[in-house]
N, C-alpha and C positions, 0 to 999 in steps of 0.2 A: 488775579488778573488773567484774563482769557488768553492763552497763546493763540495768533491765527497763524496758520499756513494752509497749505492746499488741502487738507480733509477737512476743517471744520470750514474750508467756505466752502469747498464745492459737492460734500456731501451729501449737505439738506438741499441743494439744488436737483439732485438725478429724480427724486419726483414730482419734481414742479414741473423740470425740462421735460420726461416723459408726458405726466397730464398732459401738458402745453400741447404736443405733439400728435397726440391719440386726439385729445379733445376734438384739435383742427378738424381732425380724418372722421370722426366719427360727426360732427356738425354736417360736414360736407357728402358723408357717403352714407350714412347709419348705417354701416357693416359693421356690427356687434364681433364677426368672427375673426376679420382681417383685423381690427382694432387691436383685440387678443395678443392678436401676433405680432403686432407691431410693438405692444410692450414689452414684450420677452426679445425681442429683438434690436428696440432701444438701451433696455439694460442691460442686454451684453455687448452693445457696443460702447458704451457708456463706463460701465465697470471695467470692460478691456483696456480701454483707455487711459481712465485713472489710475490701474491698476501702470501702465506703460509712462506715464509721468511722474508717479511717485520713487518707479527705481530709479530714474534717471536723476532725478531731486535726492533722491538717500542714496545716490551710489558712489560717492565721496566722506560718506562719514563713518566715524571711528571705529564704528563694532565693524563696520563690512570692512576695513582697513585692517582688521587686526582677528578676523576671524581663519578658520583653515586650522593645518596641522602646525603643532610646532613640538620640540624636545626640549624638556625638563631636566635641568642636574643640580642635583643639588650634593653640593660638598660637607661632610660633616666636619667637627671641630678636631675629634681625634683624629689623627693622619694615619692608624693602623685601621681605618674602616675605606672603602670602598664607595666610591661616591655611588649614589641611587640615578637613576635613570628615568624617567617617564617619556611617555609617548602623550602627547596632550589635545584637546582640539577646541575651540574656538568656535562657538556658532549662531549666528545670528539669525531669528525669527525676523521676517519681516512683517507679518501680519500679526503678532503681539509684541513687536517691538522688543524684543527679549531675546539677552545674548547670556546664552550657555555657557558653560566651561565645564567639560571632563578628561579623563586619562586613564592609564594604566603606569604599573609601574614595575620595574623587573627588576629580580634579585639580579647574585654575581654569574649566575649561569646563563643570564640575557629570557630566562622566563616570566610570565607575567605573575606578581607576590601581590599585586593589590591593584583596586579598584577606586575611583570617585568621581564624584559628579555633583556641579553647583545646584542646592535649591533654592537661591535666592542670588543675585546678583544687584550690584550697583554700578555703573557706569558714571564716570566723571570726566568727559573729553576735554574739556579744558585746562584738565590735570595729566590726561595721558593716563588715566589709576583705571580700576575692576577691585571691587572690595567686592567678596563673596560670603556665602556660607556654605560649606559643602557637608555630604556625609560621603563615607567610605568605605573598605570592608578589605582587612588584608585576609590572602589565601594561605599565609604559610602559620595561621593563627586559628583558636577557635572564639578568638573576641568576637562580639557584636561588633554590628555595622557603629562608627563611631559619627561622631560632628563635629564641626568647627570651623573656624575661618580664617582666613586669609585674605591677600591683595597682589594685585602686581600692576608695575605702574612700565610704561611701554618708551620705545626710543625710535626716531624714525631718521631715514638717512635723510640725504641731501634734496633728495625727489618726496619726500615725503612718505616712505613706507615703512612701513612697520620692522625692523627686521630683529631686533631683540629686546629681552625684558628683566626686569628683576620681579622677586616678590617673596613673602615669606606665609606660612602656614599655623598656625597652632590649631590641636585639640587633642580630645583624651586618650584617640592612640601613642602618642609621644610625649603622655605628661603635660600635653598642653604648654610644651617647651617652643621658643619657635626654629620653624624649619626656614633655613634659606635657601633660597634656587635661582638660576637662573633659564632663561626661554630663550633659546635662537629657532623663529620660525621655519621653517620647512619647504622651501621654496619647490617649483619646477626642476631650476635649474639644480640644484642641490640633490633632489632625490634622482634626478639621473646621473647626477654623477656615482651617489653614494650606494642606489639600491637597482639602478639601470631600469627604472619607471618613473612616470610622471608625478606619483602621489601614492603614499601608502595606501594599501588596498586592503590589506588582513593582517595578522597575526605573524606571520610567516616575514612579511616587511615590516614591521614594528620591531624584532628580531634581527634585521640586518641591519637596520639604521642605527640600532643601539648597541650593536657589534661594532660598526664602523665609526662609529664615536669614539668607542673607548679606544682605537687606537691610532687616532686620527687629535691628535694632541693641537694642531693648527687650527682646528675647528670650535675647540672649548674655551669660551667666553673667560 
């Protein structure tokens, strides 16, 4: 079954509606040069356009809703280890339709011990879920980059926002054992309380936010 919405009807229109346009101009003036220009000129205002209606139409839905920064902790089962920390982010393509997930992760000295990033993702907004597959590469190791997957399914307040998540992980770094965690997103108002800026910007703030976590006990899900 063909999905319709606003690109598959009004996409094969932009050059019908151009011809349409030039044709007129060029029946009426045969200026071969103005015509020119009047097509490069219809199609960006044309693409600007569409380009202006479609954020507006996808600027309510799930990946933009749950994209941005958020922080990872996941709790281990032994209580003599030291919960793991990450710094995480959320990103949605608009023009391949295609929402990211990567992070870092810091050992007990608040430095960065590993890296990942999704190369495949699946999105299920009616479920609130992101099932992924990621690879990864810890620093404090000389393993190869590893793979494996995971999910995390999302929770929205009263208003409808996204503000925290569960999810778990497996692959061959950890035995392909699974890993549980939780995501409390990273709001405005929160990184100025916690790091006194808008939004983590480097390295240097992915380190204060994961300072101010650990002792900030009111804040862990």
């Amino acid at each position: 079954m063909i999905k319709l919405n606003f690109e598959t009807l009004f996409s094969p229109a932009l050059p019908s509606l151009i011809g349409l346009c030039v044709g007129r101009y060029v029946a009426n003036s045969q200026n071969f040069f103005i015509a020119a220009i009047m097509v490069i000129i219809f199609a960006a205002i044309f693409f600007l356009f569409t380009q202006i209606v479609l954020y507006f139409l996808n600027y309510n839905i799930f990946e933009r809703k749950i994209q941005g920064s958020w922080i990872s902790i996941s709790e281990s089962k032994d209580q003599t280890k030291e919960a793991v920390y990450s710094i995480c982010e959320f990103k949605y393509d608009d023009p391949k339709k295609l929402l990211s997930y990567s992070g870092f992760s810091f050992n007990g000295n608040s430095k960065i011990s590993a890296e990942f990033k999704s190369t495949l993702t699946d999105v299920k907004p009616s479920e609130r879920k992101l099932t992924y597959v990621y690879e990864g590469h810890s620093f404090d190791s000389e393993s190869d980059t590893t793979i494996g997957l995971g999910f995390v399914r999302f929770f929205a307040n009263t208003k409808g926002d996204y503000f925290t998540a569960t999810g778990h992980f497996r692959g061959a770094g950890n035995e392909y054992r699974p890993i549980y965690y939780k995501l409390i997103k990273l709001t405005k108002e929160m990184c100025q309380e916690l790091i006194k800026k808008d939004s983590i910007a480097d390295a240097q703030d992915m380190r204060k936010m994961v300072d101010a976590f650990k002792v900030r006990d009111d804040l862990k899900p």
